[in-house]
PyMOL Python script that loads the backbone (N, CA, C, O; Angstrom):
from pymol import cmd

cmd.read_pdbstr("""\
ATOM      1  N   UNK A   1    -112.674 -67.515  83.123  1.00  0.00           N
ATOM      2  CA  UNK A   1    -113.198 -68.857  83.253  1.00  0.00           C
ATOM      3  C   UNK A   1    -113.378 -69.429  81.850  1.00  0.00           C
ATOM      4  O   UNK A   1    -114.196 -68.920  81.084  1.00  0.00           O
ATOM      5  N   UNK A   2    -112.440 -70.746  81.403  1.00  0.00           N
ATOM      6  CA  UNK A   2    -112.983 -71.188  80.173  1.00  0.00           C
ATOM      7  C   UNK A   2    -114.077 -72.615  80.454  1.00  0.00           C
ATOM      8  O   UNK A   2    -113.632 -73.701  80.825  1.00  0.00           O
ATOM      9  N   UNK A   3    -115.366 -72.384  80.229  1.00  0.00           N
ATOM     10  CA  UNK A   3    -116.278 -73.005  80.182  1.00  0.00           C
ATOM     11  C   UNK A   3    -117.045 -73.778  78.543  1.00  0.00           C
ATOM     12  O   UNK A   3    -116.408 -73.552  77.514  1.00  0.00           O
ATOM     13  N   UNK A   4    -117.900 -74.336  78.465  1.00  0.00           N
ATOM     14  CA  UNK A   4    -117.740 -74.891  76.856  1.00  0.00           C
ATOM     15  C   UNK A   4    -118.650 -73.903  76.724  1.00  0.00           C
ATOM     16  O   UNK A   4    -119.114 -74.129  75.606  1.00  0.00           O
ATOM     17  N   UNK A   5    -119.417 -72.580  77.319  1.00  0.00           N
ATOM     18  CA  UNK A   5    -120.195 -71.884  76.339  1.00  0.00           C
ATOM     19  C   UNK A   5    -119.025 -71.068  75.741  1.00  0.00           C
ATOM     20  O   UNK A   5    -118.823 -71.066  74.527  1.00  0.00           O
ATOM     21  N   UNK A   6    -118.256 -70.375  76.612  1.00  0.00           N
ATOM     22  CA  UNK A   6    -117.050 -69.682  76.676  1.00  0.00           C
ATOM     23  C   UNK A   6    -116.182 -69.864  75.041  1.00  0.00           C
ATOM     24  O   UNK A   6    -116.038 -68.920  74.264  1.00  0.00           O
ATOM     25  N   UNK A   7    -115.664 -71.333  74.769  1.00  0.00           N
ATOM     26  CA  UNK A   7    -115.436 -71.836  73.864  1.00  0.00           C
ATOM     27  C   UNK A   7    -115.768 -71.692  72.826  1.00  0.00           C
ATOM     28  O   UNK A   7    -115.151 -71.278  71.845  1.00  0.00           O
ATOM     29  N   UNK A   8    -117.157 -72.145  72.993  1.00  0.00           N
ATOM     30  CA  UNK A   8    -118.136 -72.458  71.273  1.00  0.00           C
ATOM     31  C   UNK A   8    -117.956 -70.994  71.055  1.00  0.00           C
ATOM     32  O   UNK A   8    -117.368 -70.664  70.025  1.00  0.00           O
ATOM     33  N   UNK A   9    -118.451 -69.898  72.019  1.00  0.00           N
ATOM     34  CA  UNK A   9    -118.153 -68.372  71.443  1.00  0.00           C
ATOM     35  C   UNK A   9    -117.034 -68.252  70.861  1.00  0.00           C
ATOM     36  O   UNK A   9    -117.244 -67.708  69.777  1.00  0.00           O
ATOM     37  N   UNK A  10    -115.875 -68.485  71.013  1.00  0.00           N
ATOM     38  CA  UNK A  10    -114.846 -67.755  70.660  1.00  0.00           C
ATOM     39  C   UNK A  10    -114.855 -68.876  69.261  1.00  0.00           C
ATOM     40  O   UNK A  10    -114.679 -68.184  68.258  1.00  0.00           O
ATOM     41  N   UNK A  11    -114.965 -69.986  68.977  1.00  0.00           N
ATOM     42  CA  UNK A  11    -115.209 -70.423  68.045  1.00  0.00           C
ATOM     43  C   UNK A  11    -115.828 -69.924  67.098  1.00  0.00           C
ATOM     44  O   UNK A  11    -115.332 -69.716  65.991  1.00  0.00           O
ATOM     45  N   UNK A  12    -116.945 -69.684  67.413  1.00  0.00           N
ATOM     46  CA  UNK A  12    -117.796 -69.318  66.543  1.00  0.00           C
ATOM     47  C   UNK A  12    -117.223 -67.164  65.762  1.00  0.00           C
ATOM     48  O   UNK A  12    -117.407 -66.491  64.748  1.00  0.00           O
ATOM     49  N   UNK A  13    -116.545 -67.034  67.084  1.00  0.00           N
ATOM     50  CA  UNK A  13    -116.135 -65.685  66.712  1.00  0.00           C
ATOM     51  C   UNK A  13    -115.047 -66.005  65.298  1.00  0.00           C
ATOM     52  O   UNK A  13    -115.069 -65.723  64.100  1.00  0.00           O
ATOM     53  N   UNK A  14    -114.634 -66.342  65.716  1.00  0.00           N
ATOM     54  CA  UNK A  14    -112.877 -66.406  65.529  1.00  0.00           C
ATOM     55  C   UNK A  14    -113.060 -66.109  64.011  1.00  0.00           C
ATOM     56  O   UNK A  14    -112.176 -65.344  63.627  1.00  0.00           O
ATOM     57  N   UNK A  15    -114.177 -66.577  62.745  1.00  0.00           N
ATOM     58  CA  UNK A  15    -113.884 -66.103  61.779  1.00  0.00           C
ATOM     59  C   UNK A  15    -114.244 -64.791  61.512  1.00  0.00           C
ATOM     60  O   UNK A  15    -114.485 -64.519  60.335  1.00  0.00           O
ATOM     61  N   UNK A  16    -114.352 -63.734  62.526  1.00  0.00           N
ATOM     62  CA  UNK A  16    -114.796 -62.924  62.117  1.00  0.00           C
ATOM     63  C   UNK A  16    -113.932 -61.753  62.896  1.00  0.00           C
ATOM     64  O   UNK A  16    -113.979 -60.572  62.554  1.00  0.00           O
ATOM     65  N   UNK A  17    -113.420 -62.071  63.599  1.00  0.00           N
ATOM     66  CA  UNK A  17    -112.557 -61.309  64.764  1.00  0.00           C
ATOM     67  C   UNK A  17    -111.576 -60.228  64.217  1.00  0.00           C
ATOM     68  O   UNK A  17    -111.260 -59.172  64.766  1.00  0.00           O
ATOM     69  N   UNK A  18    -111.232 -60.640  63.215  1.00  0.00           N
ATOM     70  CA  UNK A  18    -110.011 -60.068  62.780  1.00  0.00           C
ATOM     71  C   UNK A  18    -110.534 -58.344  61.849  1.00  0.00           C
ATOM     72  O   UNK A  18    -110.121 -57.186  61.794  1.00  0.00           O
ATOM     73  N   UNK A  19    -111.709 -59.213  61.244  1.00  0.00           N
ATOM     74  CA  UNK A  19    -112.271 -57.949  60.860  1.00  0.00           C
ATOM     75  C   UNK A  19    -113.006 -56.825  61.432  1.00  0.00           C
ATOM     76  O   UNK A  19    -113.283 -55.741  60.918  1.00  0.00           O
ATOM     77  N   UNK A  20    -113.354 -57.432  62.961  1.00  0.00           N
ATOM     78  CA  UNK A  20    -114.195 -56.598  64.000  1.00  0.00           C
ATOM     79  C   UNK A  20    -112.812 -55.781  64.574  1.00  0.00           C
ATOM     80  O   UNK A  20    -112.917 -54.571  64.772  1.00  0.00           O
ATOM     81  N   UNK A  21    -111.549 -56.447  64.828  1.00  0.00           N
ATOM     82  CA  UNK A  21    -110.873 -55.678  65.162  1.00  0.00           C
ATOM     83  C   UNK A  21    -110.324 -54.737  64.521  1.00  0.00           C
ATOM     84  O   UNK A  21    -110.201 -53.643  65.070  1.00  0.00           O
ATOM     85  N   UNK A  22    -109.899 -54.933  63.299  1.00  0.00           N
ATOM     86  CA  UNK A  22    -109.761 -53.560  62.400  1.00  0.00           C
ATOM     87  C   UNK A  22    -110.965 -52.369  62.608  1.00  0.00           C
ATOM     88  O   UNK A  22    -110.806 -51.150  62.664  1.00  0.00           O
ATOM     89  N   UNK A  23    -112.159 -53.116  62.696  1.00  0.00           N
ATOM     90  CA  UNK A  23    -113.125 -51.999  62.783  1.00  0.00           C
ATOM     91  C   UNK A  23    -113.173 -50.781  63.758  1.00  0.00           C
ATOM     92  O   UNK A  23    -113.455 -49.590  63.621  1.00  0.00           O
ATOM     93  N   UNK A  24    -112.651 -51.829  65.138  1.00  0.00           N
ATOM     94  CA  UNK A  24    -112.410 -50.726  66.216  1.00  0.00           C
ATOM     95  C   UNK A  24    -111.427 -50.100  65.986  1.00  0.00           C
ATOM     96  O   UNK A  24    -111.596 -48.882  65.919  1.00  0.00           O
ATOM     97  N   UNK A  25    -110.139 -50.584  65.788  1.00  0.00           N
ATOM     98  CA  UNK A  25    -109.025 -49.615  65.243  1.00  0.00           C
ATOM     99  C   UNK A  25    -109.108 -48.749  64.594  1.00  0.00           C
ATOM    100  O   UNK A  25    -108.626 -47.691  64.997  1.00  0.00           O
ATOM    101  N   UNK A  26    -109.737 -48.802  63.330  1.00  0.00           N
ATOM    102  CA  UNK A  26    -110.489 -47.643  62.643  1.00  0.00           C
ATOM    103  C   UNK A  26    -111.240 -47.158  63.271  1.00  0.00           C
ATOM    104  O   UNK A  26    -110.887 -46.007  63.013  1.00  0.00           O
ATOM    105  N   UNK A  27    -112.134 -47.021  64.005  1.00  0.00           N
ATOM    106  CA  UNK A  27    -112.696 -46.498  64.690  1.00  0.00           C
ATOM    107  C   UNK A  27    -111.890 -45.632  65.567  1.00  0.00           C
ATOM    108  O   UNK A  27    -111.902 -44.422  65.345  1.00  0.00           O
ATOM    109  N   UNK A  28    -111.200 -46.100  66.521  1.00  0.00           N
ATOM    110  CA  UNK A  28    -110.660 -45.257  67.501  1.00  0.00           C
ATOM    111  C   UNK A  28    -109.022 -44.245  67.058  1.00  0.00           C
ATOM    112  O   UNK A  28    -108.517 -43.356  67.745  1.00  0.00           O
ATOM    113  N   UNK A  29    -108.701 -44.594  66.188  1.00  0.00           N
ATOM    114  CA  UNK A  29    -107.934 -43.742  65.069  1.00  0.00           C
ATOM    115  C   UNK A  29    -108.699 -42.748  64.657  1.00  0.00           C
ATOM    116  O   UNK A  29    -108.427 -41.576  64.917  1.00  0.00           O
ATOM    117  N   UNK A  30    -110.084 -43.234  63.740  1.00  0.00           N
ATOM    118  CA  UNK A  30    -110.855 -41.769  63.301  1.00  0.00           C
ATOM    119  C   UNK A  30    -111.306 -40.675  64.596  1.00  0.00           C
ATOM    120  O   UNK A  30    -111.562 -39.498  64.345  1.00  0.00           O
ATOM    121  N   UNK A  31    -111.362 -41.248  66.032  1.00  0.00           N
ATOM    122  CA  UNK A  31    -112.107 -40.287  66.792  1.00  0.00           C
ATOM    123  C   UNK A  31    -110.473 -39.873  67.892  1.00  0.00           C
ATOM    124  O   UNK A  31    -110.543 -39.175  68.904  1.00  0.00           O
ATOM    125  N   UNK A  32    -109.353 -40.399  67.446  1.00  0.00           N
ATOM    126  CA  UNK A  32    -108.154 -40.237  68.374  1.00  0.00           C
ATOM    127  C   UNK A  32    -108.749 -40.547  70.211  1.00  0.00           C
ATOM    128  O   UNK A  32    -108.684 -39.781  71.173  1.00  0.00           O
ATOM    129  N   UNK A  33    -109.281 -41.915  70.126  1.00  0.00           N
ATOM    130  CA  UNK A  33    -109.727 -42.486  71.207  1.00  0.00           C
ATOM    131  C   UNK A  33    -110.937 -42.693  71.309  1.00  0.00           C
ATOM    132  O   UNK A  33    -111.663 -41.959  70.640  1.00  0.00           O
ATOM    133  N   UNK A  34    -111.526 -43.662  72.099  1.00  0.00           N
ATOM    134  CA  UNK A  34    -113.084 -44.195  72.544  1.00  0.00           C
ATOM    135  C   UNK A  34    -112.648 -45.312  73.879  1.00  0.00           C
ATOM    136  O   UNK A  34    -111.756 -46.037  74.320  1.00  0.00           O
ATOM    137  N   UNK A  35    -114.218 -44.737  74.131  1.00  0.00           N
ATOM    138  CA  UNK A  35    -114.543 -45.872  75.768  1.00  0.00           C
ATOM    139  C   UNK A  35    -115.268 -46.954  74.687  1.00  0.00           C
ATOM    140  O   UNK A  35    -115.863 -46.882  73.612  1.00  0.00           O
ATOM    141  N   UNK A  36    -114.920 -47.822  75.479  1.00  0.00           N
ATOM    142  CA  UNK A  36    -115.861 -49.332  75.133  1.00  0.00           C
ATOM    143  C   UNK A  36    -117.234 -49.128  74.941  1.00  0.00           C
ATOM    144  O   UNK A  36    -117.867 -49.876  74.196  1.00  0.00           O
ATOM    145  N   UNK A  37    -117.751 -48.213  75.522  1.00  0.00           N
ATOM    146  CA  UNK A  37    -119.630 -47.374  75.574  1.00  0.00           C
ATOM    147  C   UNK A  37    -119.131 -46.834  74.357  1.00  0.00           C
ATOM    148  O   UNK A  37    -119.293 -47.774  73.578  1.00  0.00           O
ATOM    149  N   UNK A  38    -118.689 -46.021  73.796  1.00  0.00           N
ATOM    150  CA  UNK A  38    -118.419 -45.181  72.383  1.00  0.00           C
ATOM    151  C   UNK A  38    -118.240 -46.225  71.394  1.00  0.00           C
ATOM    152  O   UNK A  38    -119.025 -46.209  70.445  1.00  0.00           O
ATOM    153  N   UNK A  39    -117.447 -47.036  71.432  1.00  0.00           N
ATOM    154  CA  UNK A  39    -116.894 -47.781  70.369  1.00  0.00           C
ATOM    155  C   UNK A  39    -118.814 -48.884  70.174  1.00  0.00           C
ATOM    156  O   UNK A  39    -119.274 -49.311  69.115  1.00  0.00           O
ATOM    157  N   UNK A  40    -119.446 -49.011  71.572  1.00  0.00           N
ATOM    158  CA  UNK A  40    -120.442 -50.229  71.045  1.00  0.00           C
ATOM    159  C   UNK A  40    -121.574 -49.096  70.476  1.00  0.00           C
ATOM    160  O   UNK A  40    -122.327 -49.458  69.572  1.00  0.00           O
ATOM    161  N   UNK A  41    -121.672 -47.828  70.977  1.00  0.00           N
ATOM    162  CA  UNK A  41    -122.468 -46.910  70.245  1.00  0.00           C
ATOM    163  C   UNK A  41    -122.421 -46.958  68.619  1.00  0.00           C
ATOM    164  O   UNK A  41    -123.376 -47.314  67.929  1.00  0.00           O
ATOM    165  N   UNK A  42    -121.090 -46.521  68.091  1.00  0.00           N
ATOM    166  CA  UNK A  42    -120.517 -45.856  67.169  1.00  0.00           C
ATOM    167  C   UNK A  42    -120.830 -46.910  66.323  1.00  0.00           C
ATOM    168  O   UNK A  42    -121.591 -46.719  65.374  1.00  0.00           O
ATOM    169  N   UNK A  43    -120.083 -48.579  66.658  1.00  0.00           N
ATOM    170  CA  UNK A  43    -120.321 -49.366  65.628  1.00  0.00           C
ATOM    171  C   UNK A  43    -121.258 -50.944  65.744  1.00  0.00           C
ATOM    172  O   UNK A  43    -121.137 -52.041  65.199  1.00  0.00           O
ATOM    173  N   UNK A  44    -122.434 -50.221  66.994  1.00  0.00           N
ATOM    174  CA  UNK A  44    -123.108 -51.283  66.974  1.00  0.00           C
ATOM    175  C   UNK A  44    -122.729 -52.599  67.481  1.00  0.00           C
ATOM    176  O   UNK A  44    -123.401 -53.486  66.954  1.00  0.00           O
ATOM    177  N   UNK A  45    -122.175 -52.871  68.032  1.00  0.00           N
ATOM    178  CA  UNK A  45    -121.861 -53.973  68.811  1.00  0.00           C
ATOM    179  C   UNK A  45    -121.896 -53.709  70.275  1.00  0.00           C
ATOM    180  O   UNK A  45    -121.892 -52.763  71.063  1.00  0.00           O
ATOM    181  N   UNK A  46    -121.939 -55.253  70.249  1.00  0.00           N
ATOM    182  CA  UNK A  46    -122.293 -55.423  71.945  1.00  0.00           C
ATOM    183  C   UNK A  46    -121.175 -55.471  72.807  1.00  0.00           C
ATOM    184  O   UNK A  46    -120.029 -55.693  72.417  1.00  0.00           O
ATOM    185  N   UNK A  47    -121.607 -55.200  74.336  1.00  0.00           N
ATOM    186  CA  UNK A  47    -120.432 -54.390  74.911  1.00  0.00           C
ATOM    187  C   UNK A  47    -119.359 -56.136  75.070  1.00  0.00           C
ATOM    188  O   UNK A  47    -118.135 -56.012  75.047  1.00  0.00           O
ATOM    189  N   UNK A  48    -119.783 -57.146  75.171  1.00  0.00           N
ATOM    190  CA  UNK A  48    -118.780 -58.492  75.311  1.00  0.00           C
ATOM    191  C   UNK A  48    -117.845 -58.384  73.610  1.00  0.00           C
ATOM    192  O   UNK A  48    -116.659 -58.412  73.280  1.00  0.00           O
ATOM    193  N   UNK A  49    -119.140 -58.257  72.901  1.00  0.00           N
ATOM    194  CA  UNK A  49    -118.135 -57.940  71.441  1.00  0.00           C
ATOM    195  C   UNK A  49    -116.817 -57.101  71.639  1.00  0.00           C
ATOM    196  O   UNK A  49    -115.687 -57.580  71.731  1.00  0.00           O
ATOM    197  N   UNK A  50    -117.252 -55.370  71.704  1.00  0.00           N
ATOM    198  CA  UNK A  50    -116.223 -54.534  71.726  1.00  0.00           C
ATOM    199  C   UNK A  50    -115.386 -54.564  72.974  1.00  0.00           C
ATOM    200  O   UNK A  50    -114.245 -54.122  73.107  1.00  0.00           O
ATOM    201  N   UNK A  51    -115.997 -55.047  73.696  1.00  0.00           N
ATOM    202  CA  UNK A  51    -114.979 -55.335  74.800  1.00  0.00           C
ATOM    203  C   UNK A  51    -113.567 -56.223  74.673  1.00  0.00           C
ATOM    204  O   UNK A  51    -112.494 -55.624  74.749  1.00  0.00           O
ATOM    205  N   UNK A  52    -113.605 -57.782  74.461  1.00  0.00           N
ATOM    206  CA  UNK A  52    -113.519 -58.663  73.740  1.00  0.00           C
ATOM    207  C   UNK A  52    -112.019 -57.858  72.897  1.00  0.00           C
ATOM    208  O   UNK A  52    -110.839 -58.044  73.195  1.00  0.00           O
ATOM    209  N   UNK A  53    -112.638 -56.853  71.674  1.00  0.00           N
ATOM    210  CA  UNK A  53    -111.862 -56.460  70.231  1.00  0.00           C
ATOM    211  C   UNK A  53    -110.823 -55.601  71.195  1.00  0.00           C
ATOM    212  O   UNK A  53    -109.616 -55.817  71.086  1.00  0.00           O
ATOM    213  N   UNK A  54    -111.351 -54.552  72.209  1.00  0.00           N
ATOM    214  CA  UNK A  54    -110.055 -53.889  72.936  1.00  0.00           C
ATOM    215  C   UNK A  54    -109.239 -54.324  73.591  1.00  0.00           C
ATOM    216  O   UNK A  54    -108.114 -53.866  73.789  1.00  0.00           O
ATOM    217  N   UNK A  55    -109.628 -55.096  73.930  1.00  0.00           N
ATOM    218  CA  UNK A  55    -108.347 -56.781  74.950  1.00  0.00           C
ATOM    219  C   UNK A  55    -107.290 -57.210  73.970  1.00  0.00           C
ATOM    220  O   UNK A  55    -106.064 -57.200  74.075  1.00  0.00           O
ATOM    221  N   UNK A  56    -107.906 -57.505  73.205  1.00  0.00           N
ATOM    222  CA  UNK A  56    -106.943 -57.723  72.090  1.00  0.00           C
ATOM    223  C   UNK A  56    -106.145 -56.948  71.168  1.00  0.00           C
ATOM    224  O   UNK A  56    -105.215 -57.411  70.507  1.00  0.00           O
ATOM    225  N   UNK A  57    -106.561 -55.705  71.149  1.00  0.00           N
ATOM    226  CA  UNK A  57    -105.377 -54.686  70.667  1.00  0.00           C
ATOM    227  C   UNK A  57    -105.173 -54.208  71.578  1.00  0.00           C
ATOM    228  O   UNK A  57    -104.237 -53.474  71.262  1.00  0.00           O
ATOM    229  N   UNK A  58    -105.351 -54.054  72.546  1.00  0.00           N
ATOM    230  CA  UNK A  58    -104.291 -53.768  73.651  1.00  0.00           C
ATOM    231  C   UNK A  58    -103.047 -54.910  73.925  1.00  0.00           C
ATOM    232  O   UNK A  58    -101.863 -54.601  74.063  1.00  0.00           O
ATOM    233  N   UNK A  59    -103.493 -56.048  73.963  1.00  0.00           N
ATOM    234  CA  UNK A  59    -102.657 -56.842  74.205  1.00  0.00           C
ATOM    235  C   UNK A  59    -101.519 -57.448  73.209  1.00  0.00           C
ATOM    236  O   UNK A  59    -100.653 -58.270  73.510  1.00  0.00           O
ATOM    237  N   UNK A  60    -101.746 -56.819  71.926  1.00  0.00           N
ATOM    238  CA  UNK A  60    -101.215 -57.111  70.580  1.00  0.00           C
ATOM    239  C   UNK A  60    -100.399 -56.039  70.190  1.00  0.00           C
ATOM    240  O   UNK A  60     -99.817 -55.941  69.110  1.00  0.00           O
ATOM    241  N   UNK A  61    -100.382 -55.123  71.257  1.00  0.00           N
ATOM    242  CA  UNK A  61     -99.460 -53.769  71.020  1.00  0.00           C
ATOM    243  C   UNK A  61     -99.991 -52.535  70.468  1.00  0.00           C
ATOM    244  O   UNK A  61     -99.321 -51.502  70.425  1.00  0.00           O
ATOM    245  N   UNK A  62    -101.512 -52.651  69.929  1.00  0.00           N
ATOM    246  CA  UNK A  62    -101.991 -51.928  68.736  1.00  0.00           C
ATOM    247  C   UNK A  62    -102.797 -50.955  69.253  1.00  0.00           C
ATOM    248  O   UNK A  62    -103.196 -49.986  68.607  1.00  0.00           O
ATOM    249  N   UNK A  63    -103.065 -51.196  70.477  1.00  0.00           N
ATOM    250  CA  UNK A  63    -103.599 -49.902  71.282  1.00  0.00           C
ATOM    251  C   UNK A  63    -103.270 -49.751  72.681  1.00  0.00           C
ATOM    252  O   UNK A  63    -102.470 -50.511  73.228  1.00  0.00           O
ATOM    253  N   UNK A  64    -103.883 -48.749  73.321  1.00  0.00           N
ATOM    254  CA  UNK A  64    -103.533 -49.064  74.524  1.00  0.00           C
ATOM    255  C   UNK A  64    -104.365 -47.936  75.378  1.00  0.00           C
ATOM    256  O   UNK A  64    -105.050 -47.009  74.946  1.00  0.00           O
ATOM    257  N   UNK A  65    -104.091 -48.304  76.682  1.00  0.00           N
ATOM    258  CA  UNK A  65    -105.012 -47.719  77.930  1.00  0.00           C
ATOM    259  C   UNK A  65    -104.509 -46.366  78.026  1.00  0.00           C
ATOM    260  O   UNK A  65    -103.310 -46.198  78.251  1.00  0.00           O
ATOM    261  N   UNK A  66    -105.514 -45.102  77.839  1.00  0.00           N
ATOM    262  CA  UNK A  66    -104.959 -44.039  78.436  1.00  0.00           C
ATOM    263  C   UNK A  66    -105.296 -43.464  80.098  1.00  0.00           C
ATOM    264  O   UNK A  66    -105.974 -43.990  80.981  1.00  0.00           O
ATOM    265  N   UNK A  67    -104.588 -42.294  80.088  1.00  0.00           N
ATOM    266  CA  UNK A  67    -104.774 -41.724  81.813  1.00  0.00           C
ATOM    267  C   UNK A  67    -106.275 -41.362  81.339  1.00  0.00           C
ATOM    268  O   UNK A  67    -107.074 -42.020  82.006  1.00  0.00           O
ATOM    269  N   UNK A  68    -106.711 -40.786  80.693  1.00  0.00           N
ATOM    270  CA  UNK A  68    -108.621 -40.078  80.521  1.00  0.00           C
ATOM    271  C   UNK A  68    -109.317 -41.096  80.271  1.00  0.00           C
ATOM    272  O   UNK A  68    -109.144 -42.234  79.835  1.00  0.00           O
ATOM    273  N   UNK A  69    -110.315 -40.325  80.710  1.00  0.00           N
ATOM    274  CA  UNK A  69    -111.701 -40.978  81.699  1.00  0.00           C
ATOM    275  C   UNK A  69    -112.824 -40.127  81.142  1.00  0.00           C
ATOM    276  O   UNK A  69    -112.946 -38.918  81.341  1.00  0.00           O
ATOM    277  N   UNK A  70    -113.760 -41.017  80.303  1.00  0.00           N
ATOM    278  CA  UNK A  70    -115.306 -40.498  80.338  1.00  0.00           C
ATOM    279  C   UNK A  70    -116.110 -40.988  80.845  1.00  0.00           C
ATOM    280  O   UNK A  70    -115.938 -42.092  81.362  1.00  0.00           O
ATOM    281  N   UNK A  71    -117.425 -40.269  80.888  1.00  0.00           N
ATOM    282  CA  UNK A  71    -118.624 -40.939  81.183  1.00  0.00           C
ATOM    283  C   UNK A  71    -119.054 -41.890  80.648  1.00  0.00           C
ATOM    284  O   UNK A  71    -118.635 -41.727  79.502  1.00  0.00           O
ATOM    285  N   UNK A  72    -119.780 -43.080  80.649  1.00  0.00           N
ATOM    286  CA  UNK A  72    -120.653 -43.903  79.941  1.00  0.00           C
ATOM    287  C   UNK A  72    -122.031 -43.791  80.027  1.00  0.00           C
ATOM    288  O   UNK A  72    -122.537 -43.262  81.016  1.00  0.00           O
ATOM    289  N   UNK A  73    -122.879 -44.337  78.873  1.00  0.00           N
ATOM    290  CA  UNK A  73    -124.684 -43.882  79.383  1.00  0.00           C
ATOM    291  C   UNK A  73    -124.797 -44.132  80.458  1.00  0.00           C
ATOM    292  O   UNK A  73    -125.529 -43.315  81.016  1.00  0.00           O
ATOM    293  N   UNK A  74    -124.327 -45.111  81.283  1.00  0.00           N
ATOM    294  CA  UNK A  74    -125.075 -45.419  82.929  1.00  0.00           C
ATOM    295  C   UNK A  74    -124.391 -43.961  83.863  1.00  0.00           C
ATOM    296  O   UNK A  74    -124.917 -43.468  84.860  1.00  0.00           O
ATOM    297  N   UNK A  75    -123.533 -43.649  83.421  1.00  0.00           N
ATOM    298  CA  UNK A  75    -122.832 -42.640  84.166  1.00  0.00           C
ATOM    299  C   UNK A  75    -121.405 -43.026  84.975  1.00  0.00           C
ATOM    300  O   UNK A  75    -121.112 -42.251  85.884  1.00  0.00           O
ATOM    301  N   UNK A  76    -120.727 -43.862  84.791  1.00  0.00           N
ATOM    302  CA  UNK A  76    -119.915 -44.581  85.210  1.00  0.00           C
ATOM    303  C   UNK A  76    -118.651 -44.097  84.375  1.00  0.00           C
ATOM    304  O   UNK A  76    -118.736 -43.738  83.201  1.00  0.00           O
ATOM    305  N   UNK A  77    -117.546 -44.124  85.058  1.00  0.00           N
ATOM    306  CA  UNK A  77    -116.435 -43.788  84.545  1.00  0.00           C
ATOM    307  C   UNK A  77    -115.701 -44.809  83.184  1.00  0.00           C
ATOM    308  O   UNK A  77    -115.759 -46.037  83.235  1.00  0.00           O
ATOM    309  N   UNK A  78    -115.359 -44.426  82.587  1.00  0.00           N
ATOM    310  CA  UNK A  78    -114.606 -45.217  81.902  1.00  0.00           C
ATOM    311  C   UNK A  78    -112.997 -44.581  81.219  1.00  0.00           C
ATOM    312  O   UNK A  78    -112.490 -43.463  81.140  1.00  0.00           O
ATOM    313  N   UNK A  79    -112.578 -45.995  80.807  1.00  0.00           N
ATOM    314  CA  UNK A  79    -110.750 -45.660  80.327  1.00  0.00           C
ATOM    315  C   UNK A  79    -111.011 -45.406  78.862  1.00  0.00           C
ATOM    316  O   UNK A  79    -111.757 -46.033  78.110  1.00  0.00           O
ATOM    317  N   UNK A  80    -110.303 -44.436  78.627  1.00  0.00           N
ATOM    318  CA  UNK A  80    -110.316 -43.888  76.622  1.00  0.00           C
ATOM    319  C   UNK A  80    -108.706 -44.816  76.467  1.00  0.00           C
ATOM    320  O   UNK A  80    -107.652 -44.800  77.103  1.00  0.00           O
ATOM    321  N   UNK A  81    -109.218 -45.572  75.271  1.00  0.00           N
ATOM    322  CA  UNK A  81    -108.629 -46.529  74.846  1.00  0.00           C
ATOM    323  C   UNK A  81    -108.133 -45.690  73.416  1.00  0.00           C
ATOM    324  O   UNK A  81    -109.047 -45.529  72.607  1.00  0.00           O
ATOM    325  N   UNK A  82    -106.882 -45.179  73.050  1.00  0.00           N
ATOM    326  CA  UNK A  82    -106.212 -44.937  71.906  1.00  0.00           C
ATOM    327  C   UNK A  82    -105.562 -45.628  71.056  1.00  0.00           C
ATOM    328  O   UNK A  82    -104.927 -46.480  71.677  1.00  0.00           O
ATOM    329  N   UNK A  83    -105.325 -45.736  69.559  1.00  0.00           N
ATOM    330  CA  UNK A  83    -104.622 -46.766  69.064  1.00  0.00           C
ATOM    331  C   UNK A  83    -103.120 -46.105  69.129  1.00  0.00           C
ATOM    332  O   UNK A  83    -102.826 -44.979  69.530  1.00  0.00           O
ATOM    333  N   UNK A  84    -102.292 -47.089  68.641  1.00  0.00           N
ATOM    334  CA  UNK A  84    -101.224 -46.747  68.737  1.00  0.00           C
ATOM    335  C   UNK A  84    -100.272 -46.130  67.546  1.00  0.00           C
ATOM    336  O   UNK A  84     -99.687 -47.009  66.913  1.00  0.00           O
ATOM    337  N   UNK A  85    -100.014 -44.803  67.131  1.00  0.00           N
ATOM    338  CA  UNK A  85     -99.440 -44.326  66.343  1.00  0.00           C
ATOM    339  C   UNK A  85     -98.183 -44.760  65.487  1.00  0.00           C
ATOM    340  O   UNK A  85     -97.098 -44.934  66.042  1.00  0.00           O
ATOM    341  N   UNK A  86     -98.377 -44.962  63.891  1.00  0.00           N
ATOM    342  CA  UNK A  86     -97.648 -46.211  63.356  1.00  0.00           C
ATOM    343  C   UNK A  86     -96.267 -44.778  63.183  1.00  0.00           C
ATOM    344  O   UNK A  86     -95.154 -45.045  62.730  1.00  0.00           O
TER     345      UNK A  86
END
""", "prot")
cmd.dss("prot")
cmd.show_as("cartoon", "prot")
cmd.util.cbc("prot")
cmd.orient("prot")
């Protein structure tokens, strides 16, 4: 849904995006994968943040969805998201 809060967020993101996404990349390179719960643990961000940064390297070629599955704190399954080997 693009709504104008929707908007002003990504606005307001956008100068900073590029560097949050390297972060997860580095991130999930140093641990050879993370759940979206790991990645907002590890580097402090919120789960719309890191959520958000894995959409986009997934969708940019730079990572991608694996078959494994961890837990998250609630106990809920989640997808281990790997980057993609240069």
């Amino acid at each position: 849904m693009n709504t104008d809060t929707s908007a002003a967020a990504h606005e307001a993101i956008a100068p900073h995006a590029a560097a949050m996404r390297l972060k997860v990349l580095t991130h999930i390179r140093e641990v050879d994968g993370a759940t979206c719960d790991e990645i907002e643990i590890a580097l402090g961000m919120k789960h719309q943040t890191a959520s958000a940064r894995l959409t986009e390297l997934v969708k940019s070629g730079h990572a991608y969805k694996t078959i494994c599955r961890r837990p998250t704190r609630s106990g809920c399954s989640a997808r281990v998201i790997a980057a993609v080997t240069q």
